[in-house]
N, CA, C and O atoms as CSV, one atom per row, in Angstrom:
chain,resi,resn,atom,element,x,y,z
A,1,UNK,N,N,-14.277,-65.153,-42.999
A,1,UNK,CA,C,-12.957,-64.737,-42.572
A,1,UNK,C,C,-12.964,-63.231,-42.347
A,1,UNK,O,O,-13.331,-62.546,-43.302
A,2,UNK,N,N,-12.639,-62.668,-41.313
A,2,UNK,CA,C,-12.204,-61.534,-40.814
A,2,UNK,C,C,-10.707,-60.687,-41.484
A,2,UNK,O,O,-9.521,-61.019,-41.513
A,3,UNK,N,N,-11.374,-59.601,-41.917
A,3,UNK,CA,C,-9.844,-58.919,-42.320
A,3,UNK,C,C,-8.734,-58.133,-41.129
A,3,UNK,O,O,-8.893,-57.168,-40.382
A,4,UNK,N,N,-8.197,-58.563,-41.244
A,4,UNK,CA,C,-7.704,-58.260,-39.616
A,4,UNK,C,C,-7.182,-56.706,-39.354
A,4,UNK,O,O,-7.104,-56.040,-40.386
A,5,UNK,N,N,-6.892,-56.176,-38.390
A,5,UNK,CA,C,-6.839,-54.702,-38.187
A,5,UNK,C,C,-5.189,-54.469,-38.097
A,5,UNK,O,O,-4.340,-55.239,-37.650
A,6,UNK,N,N,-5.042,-53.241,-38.633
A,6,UNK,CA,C,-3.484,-53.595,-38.417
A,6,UNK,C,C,-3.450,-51.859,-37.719
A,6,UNK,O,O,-4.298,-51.008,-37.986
A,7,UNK,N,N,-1.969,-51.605,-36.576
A,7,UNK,CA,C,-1.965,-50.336,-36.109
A,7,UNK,C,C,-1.518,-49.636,-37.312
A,7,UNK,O,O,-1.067,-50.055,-38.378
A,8,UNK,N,N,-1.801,-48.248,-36.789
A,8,UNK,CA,C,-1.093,-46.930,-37.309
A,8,UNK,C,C,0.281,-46.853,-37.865
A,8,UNK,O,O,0.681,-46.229,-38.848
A,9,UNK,N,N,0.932,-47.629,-37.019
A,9,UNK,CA,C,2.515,-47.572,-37.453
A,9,UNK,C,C,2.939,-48.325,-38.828
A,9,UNK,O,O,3.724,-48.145,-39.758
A,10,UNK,N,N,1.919,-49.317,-38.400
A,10,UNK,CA,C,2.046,-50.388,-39.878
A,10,UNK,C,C,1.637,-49.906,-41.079
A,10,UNK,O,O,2.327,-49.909,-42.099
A,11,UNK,N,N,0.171,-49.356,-40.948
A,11,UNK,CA,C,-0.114,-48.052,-42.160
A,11,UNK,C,C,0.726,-47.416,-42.691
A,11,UNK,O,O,1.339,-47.862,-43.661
A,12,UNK,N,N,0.960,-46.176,-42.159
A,12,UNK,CA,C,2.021,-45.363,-42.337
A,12,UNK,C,C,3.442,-46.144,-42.794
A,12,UNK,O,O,3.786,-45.616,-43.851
A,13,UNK,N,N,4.431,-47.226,-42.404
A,13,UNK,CA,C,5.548,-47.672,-43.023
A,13,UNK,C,C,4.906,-47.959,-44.659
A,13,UNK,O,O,5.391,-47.574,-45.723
A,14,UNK,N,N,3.677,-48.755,-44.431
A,14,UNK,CA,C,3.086,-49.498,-45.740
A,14,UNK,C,C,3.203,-47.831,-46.657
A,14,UNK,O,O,3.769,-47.857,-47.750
A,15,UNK,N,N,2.788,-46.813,-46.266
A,15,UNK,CA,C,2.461,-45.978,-46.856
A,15,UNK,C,C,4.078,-45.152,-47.513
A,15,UNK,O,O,4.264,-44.685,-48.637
A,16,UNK,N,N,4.667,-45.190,-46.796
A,16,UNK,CA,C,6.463,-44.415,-46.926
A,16,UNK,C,C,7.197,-45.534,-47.498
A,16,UNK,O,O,8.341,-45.385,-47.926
A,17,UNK,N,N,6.347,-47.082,-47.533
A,17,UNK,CA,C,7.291,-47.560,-48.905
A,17,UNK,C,C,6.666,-47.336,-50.309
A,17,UNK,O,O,7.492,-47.387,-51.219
A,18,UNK,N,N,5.525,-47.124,-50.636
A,18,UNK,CA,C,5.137,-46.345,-52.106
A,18,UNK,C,C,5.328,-45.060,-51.914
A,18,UNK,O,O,5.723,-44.648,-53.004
A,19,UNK,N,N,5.288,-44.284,-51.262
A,19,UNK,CA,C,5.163,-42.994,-51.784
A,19,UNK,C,C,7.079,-42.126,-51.800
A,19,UNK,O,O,7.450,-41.221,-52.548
A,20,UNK,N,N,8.019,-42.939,-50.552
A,20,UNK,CA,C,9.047,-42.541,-50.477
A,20,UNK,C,C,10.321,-43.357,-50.881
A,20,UNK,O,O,11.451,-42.882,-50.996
A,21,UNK,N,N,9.962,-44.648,-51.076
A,21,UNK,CA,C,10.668,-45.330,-51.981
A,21,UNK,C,C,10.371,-46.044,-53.056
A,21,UNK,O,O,11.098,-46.924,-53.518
A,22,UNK,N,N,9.022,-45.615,-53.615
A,22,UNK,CA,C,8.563,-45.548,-55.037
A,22,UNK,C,C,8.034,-47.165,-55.317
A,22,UNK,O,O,7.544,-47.451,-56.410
A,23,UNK,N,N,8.175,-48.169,-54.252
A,23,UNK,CA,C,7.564,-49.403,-54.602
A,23,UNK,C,C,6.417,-49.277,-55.076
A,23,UNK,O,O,5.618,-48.619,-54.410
A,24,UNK,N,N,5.958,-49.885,-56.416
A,24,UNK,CA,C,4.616,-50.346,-56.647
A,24,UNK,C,C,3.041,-50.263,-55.310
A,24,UNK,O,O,3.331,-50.655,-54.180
A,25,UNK,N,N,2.070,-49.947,-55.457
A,25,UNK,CA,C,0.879,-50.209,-54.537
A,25,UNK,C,C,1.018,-51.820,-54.432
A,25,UNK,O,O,1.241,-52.570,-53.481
A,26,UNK,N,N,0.793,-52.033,-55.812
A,26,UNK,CA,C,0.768,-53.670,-56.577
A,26,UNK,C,C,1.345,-54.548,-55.354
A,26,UNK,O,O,0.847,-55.177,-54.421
A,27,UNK,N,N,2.817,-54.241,-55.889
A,27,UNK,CA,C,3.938,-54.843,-54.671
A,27,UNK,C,C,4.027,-55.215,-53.134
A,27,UNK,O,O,4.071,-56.262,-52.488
A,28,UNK,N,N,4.033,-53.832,-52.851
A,28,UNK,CA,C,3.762,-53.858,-51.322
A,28,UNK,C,C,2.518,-54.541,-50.950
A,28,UNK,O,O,2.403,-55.186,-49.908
A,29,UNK,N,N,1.512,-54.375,-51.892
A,29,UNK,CA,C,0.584,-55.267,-51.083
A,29,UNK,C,C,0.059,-56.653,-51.350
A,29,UNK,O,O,-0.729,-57.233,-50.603
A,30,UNK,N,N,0.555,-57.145,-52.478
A,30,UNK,CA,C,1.302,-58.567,-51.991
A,30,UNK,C,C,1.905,-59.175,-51.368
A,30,UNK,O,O,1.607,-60.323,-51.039
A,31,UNK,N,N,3.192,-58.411,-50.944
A,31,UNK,CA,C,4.111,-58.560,-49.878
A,31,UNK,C,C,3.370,-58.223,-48.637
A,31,UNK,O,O,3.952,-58.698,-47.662
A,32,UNK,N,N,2.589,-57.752,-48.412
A,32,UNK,CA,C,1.954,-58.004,-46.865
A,32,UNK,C,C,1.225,-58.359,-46.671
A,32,UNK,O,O,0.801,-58.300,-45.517
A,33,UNK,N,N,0.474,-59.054,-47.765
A,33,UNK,CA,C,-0.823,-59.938,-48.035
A,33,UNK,C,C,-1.984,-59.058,-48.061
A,33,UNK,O,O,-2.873,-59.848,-47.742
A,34,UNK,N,N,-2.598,-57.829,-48.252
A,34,UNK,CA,C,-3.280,-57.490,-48.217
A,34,UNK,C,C,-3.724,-57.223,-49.574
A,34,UNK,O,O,-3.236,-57.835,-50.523
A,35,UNK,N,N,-5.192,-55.785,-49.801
A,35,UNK,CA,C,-5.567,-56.160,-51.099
A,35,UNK,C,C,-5.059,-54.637,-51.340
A,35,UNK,O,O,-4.786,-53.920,-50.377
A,36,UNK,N,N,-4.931,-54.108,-52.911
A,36,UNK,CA,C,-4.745,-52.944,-53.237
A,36,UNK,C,C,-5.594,-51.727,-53.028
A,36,UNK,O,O,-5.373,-50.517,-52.984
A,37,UNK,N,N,-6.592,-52.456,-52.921
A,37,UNK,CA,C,-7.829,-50.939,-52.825
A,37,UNK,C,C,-7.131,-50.808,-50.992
A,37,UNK,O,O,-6.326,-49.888,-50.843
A,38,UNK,N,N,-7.432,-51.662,-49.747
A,38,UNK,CA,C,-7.038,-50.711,-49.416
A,38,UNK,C,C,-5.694,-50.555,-48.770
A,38,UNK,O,O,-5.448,-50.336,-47.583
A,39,UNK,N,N,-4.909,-50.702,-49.730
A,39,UNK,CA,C,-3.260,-49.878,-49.448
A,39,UNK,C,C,-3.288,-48.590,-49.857
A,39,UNK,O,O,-2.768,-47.703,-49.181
A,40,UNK,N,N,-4.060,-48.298,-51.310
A,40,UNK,CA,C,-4.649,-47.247,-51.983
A,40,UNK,C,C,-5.072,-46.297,-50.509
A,40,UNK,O,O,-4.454,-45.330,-50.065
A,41,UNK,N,N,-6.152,-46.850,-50.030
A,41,UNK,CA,C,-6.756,-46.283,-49.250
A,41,UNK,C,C,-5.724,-45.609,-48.121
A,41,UNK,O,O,-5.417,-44.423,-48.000
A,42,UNK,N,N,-5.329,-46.660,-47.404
A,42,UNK,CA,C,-4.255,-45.811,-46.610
A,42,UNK,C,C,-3.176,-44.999,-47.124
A,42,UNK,O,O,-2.532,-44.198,-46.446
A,43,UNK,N,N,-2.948,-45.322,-48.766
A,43,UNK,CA,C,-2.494,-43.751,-49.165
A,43,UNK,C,C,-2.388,-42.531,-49.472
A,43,UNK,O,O,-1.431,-41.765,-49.583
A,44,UNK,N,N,-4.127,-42.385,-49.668
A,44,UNK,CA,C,-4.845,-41.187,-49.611
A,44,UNK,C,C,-4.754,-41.325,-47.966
A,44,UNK,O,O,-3.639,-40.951,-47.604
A,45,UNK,N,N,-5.485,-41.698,-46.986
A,45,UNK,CA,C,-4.991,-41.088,-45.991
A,45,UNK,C,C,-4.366,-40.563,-44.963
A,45,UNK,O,O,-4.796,-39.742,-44.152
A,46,UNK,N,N,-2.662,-41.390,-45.066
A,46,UNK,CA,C,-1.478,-41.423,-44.274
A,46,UNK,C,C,-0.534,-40.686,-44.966
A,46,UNK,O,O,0.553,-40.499,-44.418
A,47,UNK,N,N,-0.777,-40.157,-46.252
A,47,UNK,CA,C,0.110,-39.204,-46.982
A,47,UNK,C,C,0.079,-37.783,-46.620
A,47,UNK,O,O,0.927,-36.927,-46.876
A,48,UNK,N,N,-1.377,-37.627,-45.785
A,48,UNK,CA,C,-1.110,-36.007,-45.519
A,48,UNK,C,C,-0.590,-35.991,-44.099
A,48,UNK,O,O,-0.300,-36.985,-43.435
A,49,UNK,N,N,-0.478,-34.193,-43.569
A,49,UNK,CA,C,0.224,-34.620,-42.734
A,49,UNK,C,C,-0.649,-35.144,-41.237
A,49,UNK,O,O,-1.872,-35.265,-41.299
A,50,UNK,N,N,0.220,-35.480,-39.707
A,50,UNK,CA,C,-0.362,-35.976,-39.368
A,50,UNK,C,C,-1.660,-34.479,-38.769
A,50,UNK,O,O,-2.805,-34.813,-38.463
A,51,UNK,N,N,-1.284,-33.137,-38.705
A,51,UNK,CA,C,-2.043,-32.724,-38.240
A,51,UNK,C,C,-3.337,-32.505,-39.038
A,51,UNK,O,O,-4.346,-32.448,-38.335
A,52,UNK,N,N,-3.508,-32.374,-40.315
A,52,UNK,CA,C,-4.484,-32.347,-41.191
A,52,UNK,C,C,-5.390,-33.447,-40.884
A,52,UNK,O,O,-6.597,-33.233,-40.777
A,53,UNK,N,N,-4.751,-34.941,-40.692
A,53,UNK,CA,C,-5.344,-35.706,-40.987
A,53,UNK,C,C,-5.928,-36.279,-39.329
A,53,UNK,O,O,-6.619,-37.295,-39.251
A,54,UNK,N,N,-5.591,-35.585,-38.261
A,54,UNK,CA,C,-6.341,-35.651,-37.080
A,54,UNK,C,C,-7.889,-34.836,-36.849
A,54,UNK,O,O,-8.923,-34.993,-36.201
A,55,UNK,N,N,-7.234,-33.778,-37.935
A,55,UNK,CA,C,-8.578,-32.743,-38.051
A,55,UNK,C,C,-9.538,-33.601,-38.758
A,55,UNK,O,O,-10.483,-34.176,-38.217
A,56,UNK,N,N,-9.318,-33.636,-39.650
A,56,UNK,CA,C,-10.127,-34.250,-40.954
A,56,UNK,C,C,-11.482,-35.973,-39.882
A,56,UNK,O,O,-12.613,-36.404,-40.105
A,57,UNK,N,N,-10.218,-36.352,-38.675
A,57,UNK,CA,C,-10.655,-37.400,-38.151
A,57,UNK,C,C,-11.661,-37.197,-37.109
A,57,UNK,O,O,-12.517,-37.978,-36.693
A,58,UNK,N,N,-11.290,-35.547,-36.642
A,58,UNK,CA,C,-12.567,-35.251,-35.807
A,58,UNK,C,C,-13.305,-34.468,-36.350
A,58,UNK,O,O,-14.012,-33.651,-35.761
A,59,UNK,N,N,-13.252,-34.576,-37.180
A,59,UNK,CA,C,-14.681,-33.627,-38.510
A,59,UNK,C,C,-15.704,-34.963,-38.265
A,59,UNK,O,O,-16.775,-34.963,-37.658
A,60,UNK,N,N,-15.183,-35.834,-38.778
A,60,UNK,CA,C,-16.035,-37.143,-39.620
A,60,UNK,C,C,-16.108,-37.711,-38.049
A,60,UNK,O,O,-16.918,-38.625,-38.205
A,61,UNK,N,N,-15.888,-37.723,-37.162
A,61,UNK,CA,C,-16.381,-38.127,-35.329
A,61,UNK,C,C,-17.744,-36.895,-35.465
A,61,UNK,O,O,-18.950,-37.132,-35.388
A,62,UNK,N,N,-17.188,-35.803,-35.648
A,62,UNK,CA,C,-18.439,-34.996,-35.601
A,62,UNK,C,C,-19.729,-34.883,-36.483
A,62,UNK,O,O,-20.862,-34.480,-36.221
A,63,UNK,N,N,-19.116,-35.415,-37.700
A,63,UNK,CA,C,-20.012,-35.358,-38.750
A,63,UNK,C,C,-21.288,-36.826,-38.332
A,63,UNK,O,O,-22.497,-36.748,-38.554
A,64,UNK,N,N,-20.703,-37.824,-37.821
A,64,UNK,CA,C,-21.166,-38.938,-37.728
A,64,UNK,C,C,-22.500,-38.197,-36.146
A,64,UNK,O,O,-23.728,-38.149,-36.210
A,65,UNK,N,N,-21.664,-37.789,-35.048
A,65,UNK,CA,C,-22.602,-37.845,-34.362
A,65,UNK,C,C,-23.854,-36.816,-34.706
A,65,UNK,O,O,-25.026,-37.060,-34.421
A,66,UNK,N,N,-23.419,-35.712,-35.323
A,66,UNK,CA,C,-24.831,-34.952,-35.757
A,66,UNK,C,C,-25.746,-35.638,-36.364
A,66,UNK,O,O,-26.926,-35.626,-36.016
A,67,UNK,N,N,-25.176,-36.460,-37.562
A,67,UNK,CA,C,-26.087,-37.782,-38.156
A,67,UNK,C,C,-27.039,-38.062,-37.467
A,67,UNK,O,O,-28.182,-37.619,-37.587
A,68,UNK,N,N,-26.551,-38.999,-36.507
A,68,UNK,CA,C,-27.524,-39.843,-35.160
A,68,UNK,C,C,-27.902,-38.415,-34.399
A,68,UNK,O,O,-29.015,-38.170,-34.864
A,69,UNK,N,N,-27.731,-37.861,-33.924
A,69,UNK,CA,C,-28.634,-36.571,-33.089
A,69,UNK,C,C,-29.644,-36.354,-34.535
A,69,UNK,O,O,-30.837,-36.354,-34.232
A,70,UNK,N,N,-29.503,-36.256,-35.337
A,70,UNK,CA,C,-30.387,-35.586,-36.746
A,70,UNK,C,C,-31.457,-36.688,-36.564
A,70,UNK,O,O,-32.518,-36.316,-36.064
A,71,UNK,N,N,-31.318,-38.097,-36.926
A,71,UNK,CA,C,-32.280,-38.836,-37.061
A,71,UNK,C,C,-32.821,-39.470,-35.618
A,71,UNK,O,O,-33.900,-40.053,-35.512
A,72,UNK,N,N,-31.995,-39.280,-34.659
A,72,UNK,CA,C,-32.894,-39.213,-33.522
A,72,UNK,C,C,-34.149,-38.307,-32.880
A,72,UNK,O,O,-35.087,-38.573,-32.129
A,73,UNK,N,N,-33.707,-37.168,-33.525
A,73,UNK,CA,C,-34.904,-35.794,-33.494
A,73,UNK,C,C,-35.671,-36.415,-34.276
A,73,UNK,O,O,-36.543,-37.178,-33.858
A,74,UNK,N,N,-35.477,-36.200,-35.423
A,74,UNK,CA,C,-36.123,-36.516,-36.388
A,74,UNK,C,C,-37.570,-37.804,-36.408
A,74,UNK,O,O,-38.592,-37.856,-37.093
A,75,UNK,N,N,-37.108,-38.562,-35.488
A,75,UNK,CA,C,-37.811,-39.749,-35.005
A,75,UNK,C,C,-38.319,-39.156,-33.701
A,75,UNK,O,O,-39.000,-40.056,-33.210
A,76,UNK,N,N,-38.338,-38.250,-32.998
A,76,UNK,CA,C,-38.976,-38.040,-32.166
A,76,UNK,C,C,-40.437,-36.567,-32.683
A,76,UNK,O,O,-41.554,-36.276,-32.254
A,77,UNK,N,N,-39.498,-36.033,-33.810
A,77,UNK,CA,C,-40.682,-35.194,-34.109
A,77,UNK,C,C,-42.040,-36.019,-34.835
A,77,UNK,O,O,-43.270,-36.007,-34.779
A,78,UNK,N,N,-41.065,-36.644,-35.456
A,78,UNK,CA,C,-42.689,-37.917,-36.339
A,78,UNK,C,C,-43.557,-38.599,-35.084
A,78,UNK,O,O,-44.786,-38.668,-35.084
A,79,UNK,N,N,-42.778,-39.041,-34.118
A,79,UNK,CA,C,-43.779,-39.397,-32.899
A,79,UNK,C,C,-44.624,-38.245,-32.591
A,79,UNK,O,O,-45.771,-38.432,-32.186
A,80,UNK,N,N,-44.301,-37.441,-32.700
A,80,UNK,CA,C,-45.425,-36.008,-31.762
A,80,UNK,C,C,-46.169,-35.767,-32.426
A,80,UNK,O,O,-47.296,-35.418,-32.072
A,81,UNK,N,N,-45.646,-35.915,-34.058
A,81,UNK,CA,C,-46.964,-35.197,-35.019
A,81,UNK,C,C,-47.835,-36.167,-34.946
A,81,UNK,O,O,-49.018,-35.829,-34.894
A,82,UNK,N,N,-47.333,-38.356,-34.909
A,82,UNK,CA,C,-48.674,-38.598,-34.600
A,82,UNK,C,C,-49.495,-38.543,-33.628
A,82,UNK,O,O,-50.696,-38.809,-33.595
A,83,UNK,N,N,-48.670,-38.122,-32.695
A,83,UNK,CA,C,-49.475,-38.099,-31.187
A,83,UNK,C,C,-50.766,-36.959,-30.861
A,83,UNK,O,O,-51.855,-37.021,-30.290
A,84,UNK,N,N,-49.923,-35.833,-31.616
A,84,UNK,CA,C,-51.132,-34.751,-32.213
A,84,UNK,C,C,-51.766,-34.497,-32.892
A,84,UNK,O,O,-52.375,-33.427,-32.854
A,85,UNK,N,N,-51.937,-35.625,-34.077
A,85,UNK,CA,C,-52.858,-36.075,-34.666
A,85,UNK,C,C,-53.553,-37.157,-33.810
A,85,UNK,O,O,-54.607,-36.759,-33.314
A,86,UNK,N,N,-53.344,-37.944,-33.631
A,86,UNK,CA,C,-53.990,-38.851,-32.493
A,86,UNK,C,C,-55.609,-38.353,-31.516
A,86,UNK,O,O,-56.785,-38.710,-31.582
A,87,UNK,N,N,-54.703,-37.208,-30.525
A,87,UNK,CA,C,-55.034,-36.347,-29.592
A,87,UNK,C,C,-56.559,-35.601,-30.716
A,87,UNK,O,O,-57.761,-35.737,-30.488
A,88,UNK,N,N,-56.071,-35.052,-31.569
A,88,UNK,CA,C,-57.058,-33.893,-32.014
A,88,UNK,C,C,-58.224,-34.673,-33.011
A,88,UNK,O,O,-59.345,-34.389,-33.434
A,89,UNK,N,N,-57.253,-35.853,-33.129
A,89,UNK,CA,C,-58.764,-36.606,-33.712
A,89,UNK,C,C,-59.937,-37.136,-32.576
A,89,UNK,O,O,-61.120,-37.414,-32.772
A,90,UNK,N,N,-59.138,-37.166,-31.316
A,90,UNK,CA,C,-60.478,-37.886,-30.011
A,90,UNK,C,C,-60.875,-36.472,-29.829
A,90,UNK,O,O,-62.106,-36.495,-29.826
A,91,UNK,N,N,-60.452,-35.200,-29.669
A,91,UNK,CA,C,-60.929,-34.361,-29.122
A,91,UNK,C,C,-61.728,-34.081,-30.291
A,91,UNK,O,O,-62.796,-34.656,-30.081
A,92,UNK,N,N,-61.797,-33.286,-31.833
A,92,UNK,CA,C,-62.732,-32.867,-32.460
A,92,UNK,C,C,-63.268,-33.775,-32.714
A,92,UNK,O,O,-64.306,-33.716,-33.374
């Protein structure tokens, strides 16, 4: 079974009924069938504001693609060193 995706808007209400009308995590997320960890979750991150939390979203877009550029080099330098090991073992 698939956990299904829900928009932004739905987050955020889920999030402004614990934090601005004090319902339980517990509660609310029974009442919308979901699980607590992550209502939790969307309350650490729909509680700040929205401009913080756009930044914060293209940090971790950026953080992710340096990742993959990192281990894509990274996999291309291990190819060369064996290739030049390769090379210098036929030549000497």
């Amino acid at each position: 079974m698939s956990n299904p995706r829900y928009p932004d808007e739905f987050k955020i209400e889920a999030v402004r009924q614990v934090t601005e009308r004090g319902i339980p995590v517990a509660e609310v997320a029974a009442r919308l069938g979901m699980s607590t960890h992550s209502l939790y979750a969307w309350v650490k991150r729909y509680s700040k504001p929205e401009k913080q939390r756009v930044q914060e979203d293209d940090q971790q877009a950026e953080l992710r693609r340096l990742r993959a550029e990192l281990k894509r080099v990274t996999e291309e330098r291990d190819t060369l060193k064996k290739a030049a090991a390769y090379f210098a073992k036929e030549c000497g």
